[in-house]
CHARMM-style PDB file with segment names, atoms N, HN, CA, C and O in Angstrom:
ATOM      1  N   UNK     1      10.139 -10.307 -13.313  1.00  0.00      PROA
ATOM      2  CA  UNK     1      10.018  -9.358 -12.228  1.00  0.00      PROA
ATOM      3  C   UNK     1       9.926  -7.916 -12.749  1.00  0.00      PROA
ATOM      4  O   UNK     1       9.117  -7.110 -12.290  1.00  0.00      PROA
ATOM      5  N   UNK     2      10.763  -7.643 -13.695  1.00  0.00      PROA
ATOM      6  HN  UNK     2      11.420  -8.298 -14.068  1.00  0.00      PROA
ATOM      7  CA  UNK     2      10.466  -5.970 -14.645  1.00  0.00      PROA
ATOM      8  C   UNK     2       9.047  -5.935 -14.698  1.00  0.00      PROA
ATOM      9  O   UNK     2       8.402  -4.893 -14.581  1.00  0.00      PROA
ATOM     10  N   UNK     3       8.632  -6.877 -14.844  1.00  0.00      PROA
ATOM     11  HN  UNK     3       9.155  -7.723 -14.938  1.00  0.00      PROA
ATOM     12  CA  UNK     3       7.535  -6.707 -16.003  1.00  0.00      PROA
ATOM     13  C   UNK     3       6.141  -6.460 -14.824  1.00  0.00      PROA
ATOM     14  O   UNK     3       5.341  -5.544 -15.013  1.00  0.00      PROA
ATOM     15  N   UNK     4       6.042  -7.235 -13.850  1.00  0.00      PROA
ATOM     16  HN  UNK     4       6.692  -7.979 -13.696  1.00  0.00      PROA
ATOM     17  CA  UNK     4       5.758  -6.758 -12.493  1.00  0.00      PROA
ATOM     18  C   UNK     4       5.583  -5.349 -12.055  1.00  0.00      PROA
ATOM     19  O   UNK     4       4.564  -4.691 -11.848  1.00  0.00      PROA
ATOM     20  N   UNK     5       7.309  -4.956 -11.937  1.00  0.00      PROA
ATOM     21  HN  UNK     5       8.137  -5.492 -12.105  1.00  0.00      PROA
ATOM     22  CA  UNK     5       7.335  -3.772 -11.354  1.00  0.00      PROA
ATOM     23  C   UNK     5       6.597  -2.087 -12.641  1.00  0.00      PROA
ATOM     24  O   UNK     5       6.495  -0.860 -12.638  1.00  0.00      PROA
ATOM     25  N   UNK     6       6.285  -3.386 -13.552  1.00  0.00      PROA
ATOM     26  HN  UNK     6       6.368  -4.383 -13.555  1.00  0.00      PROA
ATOM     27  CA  UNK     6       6.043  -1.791 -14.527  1.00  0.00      PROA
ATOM     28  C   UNK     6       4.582  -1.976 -14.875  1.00  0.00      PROA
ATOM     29  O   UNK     6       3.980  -1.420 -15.794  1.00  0.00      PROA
ATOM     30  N   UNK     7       4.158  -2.748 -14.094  1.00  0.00      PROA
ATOM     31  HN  UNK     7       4.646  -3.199 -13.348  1.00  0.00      PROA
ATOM     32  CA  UNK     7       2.674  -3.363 -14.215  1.00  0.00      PROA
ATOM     33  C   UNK     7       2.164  -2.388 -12.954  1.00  0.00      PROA
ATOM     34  O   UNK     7       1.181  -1.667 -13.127  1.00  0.00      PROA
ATOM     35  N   UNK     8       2.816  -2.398 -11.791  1.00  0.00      PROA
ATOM     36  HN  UNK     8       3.614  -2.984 -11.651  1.00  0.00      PROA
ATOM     37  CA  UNK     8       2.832  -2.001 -10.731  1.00  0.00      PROA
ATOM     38  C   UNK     8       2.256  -0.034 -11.072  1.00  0.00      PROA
ATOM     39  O   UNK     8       1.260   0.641 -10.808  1.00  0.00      PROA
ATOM     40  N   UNK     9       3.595   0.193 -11.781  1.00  0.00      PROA
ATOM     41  HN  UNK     9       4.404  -0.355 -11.995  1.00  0.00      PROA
ATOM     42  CA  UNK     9       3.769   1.221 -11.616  1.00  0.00      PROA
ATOM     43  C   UNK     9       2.467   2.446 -12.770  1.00  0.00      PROA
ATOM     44  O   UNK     9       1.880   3.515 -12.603  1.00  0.00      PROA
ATOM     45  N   UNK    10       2.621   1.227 -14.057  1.00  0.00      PROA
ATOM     46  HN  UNK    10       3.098   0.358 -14.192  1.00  0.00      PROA
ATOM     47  CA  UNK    10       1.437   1.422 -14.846  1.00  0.00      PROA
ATOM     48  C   UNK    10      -0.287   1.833 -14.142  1.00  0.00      PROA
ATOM     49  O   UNK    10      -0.997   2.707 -14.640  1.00  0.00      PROA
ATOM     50  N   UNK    11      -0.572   1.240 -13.286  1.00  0.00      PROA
ATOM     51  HN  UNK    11       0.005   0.530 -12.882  1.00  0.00      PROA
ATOM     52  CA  UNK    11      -1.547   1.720 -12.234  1.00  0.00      PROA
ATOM     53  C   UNK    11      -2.018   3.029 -12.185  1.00  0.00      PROA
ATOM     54  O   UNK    11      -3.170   3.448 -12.300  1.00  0.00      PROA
ATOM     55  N   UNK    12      -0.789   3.717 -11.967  1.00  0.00      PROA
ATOM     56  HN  UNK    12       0.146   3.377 -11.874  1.00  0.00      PROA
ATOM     57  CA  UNK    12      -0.871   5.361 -11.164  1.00  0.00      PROA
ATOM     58  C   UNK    12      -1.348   5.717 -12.329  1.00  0.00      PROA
ATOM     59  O   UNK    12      -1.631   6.909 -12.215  1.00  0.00      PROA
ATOM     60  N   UNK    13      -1.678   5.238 -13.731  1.00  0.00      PROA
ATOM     61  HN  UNK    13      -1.448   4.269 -13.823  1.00  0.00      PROA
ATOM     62  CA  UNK    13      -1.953   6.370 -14.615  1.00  0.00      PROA
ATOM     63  C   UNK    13      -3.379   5.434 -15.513  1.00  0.00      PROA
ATOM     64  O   UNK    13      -4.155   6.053 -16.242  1.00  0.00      PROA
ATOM     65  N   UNK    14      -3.473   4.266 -15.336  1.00  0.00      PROA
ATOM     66  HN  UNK    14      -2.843   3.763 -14.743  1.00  0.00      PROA
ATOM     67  CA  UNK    14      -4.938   3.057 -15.616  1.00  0.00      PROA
ATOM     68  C   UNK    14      -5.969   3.309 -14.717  1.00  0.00      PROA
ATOM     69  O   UNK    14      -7.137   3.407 -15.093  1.00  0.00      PROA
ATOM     70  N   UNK    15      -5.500   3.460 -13.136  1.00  0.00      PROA
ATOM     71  HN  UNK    15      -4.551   3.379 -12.830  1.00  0.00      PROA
ATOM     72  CA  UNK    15      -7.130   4.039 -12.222  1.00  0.00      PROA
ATOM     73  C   UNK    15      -7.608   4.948 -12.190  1.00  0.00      PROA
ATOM     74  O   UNK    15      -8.807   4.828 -11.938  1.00  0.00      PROA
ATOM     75  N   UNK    16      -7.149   6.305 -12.381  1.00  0.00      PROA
ATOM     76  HN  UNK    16      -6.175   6.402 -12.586  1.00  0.00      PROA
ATOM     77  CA  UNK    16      -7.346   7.598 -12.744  1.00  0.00      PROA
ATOM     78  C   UNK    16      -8.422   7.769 -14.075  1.00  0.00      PROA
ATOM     79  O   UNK    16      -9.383   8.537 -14.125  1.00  0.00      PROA
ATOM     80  N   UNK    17      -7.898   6.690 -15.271  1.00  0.00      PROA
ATOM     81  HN  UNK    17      -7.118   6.066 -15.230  1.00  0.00      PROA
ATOM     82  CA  UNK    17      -7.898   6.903 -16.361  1.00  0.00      PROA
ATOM     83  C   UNK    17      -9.859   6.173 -16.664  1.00  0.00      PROA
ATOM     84  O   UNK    17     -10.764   6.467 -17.444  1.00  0.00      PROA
ATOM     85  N   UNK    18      -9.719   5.353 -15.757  1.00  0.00      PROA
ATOM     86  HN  UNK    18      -8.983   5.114 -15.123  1.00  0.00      PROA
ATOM     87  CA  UNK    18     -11.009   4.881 -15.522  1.00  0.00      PROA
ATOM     88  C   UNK    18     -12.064   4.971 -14.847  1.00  0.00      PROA
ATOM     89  O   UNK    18     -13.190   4.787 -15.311  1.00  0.00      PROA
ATOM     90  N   UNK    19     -11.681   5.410 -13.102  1.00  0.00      PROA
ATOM     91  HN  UNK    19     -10.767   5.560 -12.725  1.00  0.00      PROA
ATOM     92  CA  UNK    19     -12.455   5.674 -12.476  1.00  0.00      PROA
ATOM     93  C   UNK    19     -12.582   6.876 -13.020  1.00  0.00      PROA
ATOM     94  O   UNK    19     -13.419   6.897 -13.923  1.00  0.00      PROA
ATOM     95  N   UNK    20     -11.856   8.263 -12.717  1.00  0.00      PROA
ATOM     96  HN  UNK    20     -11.176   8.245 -11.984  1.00  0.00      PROA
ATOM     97  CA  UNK    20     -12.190   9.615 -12.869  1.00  0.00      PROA
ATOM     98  C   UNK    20     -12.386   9.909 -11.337  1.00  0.00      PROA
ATOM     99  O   UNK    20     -12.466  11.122 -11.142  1.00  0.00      PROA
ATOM    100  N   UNK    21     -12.458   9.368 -10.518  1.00  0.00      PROA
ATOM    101  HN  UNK    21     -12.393   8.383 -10.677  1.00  0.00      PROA
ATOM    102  CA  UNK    21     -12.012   9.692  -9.042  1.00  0.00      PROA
ATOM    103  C   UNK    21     -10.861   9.191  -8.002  1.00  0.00      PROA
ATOM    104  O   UNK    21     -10.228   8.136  -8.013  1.00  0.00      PROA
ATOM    105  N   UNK    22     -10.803  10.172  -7.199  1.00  0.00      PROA
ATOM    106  HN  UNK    22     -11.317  11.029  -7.190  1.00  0.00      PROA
ATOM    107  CA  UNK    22     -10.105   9.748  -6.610  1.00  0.00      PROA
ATOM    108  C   UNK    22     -10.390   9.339  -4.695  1.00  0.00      PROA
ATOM    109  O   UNK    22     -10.805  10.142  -3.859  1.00  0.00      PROA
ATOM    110  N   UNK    23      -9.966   7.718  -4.423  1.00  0.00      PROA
ATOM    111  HN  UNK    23      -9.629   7.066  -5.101  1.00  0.00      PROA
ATOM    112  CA  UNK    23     -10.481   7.354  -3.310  1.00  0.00      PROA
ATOM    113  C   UNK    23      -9.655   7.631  -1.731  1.00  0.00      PROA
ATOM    114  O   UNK    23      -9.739   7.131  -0.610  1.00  0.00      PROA
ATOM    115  N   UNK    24      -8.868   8.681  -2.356  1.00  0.00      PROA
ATOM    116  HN  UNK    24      -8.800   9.088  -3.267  1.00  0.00      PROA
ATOM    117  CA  UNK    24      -7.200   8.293  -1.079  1.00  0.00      PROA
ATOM    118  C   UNK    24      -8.452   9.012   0.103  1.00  0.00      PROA
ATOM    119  O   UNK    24      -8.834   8.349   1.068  1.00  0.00      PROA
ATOM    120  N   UNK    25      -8.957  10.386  -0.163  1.00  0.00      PROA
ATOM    121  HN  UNK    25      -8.647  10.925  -0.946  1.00  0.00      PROA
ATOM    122  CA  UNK    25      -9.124  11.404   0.842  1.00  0.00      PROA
ATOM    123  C   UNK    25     -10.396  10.242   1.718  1.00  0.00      PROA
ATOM    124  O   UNK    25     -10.345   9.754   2.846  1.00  0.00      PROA
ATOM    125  N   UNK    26     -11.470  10.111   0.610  1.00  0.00      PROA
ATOM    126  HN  UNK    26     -11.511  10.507  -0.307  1.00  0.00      PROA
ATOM    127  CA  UNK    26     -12.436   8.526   1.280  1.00  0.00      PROA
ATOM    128  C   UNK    26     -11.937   7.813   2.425  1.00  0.00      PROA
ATOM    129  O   UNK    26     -12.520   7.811   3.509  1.00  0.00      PROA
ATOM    130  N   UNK    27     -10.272   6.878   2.061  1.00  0.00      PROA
ATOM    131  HN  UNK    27      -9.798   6.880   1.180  1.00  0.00      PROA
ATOM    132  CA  UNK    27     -10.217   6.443   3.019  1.00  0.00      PROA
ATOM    133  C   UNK    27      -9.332   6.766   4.093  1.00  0.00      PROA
ATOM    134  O   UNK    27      -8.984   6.138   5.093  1.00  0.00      PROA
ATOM    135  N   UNK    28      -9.036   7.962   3.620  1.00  0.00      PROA
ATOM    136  HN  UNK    28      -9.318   8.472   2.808  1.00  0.00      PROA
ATOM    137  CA  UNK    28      -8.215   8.431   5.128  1.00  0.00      PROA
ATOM    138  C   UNK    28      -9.312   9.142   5.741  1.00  0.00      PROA
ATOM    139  O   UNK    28      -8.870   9.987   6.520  1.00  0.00      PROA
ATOM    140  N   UNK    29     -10.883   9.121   5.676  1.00  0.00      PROA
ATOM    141  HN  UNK    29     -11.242   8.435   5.044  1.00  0.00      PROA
ATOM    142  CA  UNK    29     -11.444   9.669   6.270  1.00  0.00      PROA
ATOM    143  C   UNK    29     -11.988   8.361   7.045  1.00  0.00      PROA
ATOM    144  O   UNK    29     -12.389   8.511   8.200  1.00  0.00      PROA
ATOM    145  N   UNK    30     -12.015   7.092   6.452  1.00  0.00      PROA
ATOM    146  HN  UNK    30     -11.690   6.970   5.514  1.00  0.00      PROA
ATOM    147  CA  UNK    30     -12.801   5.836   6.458  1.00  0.00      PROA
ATOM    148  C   UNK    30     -12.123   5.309   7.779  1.00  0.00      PROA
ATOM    149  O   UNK    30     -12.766   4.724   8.650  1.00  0.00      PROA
ATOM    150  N   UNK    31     -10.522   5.611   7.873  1.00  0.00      PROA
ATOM    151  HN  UNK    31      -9.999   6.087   7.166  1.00  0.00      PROA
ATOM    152  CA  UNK    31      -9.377   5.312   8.730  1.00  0.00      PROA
ATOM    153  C   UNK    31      -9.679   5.455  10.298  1.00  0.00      PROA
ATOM    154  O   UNK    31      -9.700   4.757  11.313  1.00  0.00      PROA
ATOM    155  N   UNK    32      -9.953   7.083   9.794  1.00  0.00      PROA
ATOM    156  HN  UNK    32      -9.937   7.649   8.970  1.00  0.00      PROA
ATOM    157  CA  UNK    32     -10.524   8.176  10.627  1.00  0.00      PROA
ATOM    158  C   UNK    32     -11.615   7.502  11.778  1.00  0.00      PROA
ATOM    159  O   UNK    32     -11.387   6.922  12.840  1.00  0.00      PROA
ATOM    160  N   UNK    33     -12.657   7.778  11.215  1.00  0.00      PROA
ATOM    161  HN  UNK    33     -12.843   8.248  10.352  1.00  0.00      PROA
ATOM    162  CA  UNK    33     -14.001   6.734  11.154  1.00  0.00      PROA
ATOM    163  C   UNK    33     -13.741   5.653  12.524  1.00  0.00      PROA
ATOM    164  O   UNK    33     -14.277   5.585  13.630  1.00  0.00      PROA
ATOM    165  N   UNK    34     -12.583   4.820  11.816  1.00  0.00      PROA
ATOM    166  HN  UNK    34     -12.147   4.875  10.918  1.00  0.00      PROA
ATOM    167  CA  UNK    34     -12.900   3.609  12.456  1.00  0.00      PROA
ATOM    168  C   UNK    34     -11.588   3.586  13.671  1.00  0.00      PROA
ATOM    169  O   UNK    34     -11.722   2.815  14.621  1.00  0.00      PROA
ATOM    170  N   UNK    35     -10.740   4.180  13.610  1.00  0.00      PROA
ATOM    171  HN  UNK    35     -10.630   4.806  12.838  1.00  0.00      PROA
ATOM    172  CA  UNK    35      -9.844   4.000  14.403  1.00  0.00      PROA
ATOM    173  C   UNK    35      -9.682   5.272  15.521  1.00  0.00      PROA
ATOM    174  O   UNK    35      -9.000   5.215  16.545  1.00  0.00      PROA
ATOM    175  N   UNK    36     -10.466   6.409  15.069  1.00  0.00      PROA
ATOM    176  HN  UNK    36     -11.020   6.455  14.238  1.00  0.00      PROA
ATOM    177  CA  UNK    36     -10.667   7.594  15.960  1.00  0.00      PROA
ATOM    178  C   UNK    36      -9.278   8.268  16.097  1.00  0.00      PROA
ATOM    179  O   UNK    36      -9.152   9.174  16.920  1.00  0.00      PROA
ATOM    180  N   UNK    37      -8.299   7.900  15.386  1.00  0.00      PROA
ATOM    181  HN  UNK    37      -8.402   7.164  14.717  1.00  0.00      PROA
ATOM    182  CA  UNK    37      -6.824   8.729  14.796  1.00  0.00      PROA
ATOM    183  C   UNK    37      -6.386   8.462  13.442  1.00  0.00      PROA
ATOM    184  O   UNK    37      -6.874   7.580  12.736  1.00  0.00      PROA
ATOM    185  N   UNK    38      -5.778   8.970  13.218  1.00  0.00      PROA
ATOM    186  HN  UNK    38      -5.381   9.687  13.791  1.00  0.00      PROA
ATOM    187  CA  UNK    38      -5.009   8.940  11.669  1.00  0.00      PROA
ATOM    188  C   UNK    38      -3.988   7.809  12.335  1.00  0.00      PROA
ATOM    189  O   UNK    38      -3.265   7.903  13.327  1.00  0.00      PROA
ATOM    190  N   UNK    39      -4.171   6.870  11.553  1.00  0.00      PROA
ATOM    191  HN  UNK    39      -4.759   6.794  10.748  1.00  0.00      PROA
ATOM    192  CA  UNK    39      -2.992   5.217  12.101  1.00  0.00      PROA
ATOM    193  C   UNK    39      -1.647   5.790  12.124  1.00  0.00      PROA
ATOM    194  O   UNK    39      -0.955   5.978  13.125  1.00  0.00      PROA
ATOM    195  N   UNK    40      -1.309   6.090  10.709  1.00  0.00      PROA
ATOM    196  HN  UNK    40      -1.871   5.938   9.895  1.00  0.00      PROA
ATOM    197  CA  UNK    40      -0.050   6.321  10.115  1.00  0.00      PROA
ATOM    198  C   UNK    40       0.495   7.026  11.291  1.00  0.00      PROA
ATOM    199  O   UNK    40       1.404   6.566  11.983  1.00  0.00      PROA
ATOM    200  N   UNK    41      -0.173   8.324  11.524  1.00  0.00      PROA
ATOM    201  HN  UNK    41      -0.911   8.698  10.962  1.00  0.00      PROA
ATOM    202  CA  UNK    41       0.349   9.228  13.003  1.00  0.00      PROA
ATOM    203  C   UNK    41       0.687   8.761  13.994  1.00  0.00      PROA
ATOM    204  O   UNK    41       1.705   9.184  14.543  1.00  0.00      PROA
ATOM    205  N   UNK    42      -0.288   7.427  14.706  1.00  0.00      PROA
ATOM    206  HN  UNK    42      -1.115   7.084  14.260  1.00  0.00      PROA
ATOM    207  CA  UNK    42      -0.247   6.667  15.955  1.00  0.00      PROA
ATOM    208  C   UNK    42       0.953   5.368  16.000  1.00  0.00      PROA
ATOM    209  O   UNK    42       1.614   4.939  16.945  1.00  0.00      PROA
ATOM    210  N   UNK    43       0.906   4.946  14.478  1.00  0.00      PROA
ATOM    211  HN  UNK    43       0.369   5.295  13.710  1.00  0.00      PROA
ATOM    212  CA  UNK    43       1.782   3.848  14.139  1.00  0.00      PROA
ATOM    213  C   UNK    43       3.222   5.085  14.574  1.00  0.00      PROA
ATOM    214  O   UNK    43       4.137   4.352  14.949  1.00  0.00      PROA
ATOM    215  N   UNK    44       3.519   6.004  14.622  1.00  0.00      PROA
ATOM    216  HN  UNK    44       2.775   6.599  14.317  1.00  0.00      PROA
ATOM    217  CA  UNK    44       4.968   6.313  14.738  1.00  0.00      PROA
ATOM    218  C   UNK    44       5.200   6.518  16.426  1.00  0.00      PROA
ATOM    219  O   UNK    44       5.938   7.383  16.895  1.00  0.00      PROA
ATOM    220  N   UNK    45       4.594   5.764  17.045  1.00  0.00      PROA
ATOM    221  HN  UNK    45       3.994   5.061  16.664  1.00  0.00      PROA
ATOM    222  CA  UNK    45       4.943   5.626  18.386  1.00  0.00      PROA
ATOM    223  C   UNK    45       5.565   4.824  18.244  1.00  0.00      PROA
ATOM    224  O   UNK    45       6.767   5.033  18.409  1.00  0.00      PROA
ATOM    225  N   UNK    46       5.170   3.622  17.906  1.00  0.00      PROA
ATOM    226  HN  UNK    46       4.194   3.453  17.773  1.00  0.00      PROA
ATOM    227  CA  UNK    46       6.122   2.586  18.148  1.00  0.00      PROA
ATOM    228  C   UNK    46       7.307   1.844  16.935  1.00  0.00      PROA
ATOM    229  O   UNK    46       7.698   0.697  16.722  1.00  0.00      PROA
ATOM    230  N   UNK    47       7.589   3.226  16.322  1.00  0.00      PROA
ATOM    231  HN  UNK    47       7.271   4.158  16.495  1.00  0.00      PROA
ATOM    232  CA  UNK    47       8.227   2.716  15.159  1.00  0.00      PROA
ATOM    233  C   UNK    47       9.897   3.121  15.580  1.00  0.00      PROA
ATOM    234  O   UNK    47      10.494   4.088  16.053  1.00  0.00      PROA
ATOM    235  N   UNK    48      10.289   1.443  14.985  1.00  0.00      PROA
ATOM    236  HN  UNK    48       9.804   0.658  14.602  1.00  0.00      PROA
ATOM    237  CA  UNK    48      11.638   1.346  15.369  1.00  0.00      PROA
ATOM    238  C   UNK    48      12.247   0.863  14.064  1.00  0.00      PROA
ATOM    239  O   UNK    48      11.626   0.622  13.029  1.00  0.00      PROA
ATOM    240  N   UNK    49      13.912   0.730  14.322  1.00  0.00      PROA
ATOM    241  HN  UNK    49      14.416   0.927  15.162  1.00  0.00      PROA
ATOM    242  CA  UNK    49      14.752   0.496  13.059  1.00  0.00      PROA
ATOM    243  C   UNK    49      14.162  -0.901  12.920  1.00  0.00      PROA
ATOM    244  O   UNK    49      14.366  -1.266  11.763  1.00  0.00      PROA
ATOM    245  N   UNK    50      13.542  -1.798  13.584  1.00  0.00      PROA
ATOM    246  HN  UNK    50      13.375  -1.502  14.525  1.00  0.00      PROA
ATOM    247  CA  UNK    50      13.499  -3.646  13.127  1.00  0.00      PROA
ATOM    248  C   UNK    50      12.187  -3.511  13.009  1.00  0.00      PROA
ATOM    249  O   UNK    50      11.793  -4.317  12.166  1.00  0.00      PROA
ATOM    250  N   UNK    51      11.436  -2.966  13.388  1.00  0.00      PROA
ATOM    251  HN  UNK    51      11.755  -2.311  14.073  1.00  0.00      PROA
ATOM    252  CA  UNK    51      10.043  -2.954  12.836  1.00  0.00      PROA
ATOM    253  C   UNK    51      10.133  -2.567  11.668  1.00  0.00      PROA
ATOM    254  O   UNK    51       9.579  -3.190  10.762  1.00  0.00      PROA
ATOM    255  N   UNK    52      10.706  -1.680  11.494  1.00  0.00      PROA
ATOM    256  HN  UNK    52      11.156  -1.173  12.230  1.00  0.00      PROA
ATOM    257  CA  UNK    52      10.659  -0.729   9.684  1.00  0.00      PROA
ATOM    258  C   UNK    52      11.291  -2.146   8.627  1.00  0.00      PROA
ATOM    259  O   UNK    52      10.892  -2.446   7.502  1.00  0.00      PROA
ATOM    260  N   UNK    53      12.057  -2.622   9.205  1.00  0.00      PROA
ATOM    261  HN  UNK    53      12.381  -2.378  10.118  1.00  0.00      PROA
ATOM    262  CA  UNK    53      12.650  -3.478   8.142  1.00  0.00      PROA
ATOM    263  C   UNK    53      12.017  -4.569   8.154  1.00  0.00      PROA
ATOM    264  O   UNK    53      12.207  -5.217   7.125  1.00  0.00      PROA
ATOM    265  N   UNK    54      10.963  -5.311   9.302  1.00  0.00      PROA
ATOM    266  HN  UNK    54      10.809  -4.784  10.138  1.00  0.00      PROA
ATOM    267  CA  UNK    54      10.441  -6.506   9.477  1.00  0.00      PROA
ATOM    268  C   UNK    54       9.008  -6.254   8.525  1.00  0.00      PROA
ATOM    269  O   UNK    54       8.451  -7.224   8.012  1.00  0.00      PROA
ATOM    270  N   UNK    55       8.473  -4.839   8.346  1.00  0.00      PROA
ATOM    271  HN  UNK    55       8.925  -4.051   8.762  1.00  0.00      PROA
ATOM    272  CA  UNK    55       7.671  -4.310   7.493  1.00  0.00      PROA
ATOM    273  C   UNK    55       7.803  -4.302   6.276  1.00  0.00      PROA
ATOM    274  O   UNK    55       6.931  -4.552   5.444  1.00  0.00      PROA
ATOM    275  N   UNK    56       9.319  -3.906   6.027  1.00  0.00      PROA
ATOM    276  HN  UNK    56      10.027  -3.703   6.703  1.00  0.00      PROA
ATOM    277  CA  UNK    56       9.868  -3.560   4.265  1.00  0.00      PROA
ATOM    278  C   UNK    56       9.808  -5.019   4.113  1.00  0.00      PROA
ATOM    279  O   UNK    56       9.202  -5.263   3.069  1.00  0.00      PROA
ATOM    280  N   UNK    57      10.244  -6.282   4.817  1.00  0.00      PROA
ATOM    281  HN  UNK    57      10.735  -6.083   5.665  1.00  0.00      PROA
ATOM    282  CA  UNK    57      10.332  -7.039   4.134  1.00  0.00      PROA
ATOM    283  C   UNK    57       9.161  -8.263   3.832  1.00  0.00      PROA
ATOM    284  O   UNK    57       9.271  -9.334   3.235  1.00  0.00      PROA
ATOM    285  N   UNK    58       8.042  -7.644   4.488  1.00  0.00      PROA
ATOM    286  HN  UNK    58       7.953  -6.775   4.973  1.00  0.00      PROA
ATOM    287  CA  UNK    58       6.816  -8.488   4.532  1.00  0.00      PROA
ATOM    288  C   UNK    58       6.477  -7.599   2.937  1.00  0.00      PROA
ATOM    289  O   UNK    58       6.099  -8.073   1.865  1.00  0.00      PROA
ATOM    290  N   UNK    59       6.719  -6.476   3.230  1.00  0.00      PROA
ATOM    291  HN  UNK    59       7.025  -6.090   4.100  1.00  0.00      PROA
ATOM    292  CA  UNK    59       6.085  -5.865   1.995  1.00  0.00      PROA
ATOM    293  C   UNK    59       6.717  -6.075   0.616  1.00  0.00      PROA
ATOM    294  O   UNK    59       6.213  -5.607  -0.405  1.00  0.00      PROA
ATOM    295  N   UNK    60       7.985  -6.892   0.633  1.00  0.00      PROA
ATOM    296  HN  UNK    60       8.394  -7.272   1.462  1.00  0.00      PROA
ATOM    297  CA  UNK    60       8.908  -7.029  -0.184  1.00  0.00      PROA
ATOM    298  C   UNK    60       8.141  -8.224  -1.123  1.00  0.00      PROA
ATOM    299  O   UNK    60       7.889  -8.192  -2.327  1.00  0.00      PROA
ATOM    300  N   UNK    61       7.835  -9.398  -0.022  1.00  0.00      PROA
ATOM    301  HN  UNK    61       8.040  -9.424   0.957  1.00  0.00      PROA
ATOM    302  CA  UNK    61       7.412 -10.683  -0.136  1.00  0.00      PROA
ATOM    303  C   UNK    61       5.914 -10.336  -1.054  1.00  0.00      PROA
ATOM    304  O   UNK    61       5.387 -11.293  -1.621  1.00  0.00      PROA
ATOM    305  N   UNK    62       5.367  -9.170  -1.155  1.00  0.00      PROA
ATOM    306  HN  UNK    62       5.795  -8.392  -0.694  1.00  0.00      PROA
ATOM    307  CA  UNK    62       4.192  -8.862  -2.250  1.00  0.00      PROA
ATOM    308  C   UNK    62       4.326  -9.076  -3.395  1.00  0.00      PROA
ATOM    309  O   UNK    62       3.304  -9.607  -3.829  1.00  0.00      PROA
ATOM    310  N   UNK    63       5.129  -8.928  -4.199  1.00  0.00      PROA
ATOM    311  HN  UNK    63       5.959  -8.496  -3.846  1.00  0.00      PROA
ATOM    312  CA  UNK    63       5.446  -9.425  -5.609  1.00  0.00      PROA
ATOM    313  C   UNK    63       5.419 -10.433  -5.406  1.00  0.00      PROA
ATOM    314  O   UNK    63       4.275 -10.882  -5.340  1.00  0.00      PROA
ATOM    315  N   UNK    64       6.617 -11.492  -5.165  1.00  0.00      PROA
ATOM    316  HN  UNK    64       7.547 -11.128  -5.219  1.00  0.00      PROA
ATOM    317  CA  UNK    64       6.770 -12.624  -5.387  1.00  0.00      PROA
ATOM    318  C   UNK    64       5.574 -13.670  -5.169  1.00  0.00      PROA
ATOM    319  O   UNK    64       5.229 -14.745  -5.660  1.00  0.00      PROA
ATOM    320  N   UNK    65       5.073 -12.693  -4.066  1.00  0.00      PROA
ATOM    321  HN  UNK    65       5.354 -11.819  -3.667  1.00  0.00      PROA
ATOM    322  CA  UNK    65       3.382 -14.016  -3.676  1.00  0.00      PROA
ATOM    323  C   UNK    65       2.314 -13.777  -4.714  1.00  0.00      PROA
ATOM    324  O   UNK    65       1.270 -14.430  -4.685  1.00  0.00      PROA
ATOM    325  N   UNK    66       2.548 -12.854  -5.635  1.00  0.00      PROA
ATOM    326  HN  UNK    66       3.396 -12.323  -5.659  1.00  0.00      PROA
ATOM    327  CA  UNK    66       1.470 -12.534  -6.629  1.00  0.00      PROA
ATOM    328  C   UNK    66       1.849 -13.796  -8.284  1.00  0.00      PROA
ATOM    329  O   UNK    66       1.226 -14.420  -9.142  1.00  0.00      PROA
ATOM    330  N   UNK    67       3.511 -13.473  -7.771  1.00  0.00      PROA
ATOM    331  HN  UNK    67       4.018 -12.966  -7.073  1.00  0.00      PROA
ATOM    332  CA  UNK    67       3.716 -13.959  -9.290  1.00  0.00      PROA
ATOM    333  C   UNK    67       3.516 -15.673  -8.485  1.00  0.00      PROA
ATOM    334  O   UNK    67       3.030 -16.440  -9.317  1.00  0.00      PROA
ATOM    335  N   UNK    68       3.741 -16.273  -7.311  1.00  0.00      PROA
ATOM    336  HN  UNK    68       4.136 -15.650  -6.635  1.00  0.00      PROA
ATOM    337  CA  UNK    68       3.239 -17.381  -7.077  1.00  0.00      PROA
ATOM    338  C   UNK    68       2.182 -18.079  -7.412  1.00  0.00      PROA
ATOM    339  O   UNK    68       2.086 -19.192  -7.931  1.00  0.00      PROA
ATOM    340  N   UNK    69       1.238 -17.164  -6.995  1.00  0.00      PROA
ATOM    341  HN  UNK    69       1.316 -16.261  -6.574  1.00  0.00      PROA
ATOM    342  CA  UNK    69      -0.382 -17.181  -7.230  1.00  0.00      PROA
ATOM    343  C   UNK    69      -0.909 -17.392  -8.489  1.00  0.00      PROA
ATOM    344  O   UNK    69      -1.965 -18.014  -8.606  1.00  0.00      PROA
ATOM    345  N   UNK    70      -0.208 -16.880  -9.620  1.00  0.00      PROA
ATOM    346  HN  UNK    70       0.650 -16.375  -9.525  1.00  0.00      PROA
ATOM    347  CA  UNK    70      -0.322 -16.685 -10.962  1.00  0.00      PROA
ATOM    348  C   UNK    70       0.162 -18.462 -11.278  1.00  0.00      PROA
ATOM    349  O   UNK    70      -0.575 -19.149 -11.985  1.00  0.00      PROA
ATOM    350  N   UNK    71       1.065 -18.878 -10.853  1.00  0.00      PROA
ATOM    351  HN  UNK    71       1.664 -18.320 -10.279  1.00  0.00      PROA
ATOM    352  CA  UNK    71       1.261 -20.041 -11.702  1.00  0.00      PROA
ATOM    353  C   UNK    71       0.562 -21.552 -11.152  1.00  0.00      PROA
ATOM    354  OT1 UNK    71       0.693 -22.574 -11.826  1.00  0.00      PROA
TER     355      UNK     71
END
């Protein structure tokens, strides 16, 4: 699981290093585009304490389904 999280984190400085661009502004315009608001903004209507955690923990379950996948 270290080895994961530093694989993870290794990223922020391997896509930069290759592309030479950067895609964030692209798709928060792409967001834009297709949803006619910024989500993130609209998503905080309905954001509650069990949503946030029913979220953290779907998002939790991302590692482990990768290192699944792998074997």
């Amino acid at each position: 699981m270290p080895y994961v999280g530093f694989c993870y984190k290794e990223m922020a400085l391997l896509i930069p290093a290759v592309r030479h661009t950067d895609a964030d502004q692209w798709l928060a315009n792409l967001d834009v585009r297709i949803w006619h608001v910024n989500p993130t903004v609209w998503l905080e209507r309905i954001q509650t304490p069990l949503l946030t955690e029913i979220v953290q923990l779907a998002y939790t379950f991302f590692i482990p389904a990768i290192l699944l996948v792998l074997c």
